[in-house]
C-alpha angles and dihedrals in degrees: 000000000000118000091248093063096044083051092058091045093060087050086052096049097035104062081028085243141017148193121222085253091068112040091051080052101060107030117107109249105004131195114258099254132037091242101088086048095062092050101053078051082058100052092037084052089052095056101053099255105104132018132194150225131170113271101216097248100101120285099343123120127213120229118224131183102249091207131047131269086248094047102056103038078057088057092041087053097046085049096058090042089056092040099049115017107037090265094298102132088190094068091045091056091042086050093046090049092049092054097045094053097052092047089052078051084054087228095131087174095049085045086052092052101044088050089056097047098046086044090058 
């Protein structure tokens, strides 16, 4: 998925729903106009992330999440198990554990070694 529509998916679930105007409104560096906006809520419609209604304020639409909060944090989370650790999920939590634990330590660099060596 590219970062801006990511972007735009945090605005969504975030607020829970969103016009364009909105979201063009909160994303770090927008494009200058709203259009490109509602493109990349197209593409991101099509695909089964977000879905729409009119808002009631002309003819603006609303933008939901079609899925859940805990759907979709579970298929974030497959998706960086398949990604980085060759689809174990065991190994991603242990990494993600690992790497807890030395940040509550306050040790960045240790955190940053034990996540390379569990992601290898």
């Amino acid at each position: 998925m590219h970062p801006r529509q990511r972007d735009i998916l945090r605005v969504i679930y975030r607020r829970g729903g969103a016009t364009a105007r909105e979201i063009h409104a909160e994303i770090p560096d927008p494009p200058r106009s709203r259009c490109g906006i509602r493109t990349l809520l197209g593409r991101l419609s099509r695909k089964g992330y977000v879905r729409s209604r009119p808002s009631g304020r002309h003819r603006e639409m609303i933008y939901l999440p079609a899925r859940s909060d805990n759907i979709a944090r579970a298929a974030a989370f497959n998706r960086l198990a398949k990604t980085y650790f060759g689809g174990s999920r065991t190994r991603a939590i242990d990494a993600l554990c690992r790497l807890a634990a030395a940040e509550e330590a306050g040790n960045r660099y240790r955190a940053e070694r034990e996540l390379a060596t569990v992601a290898d």
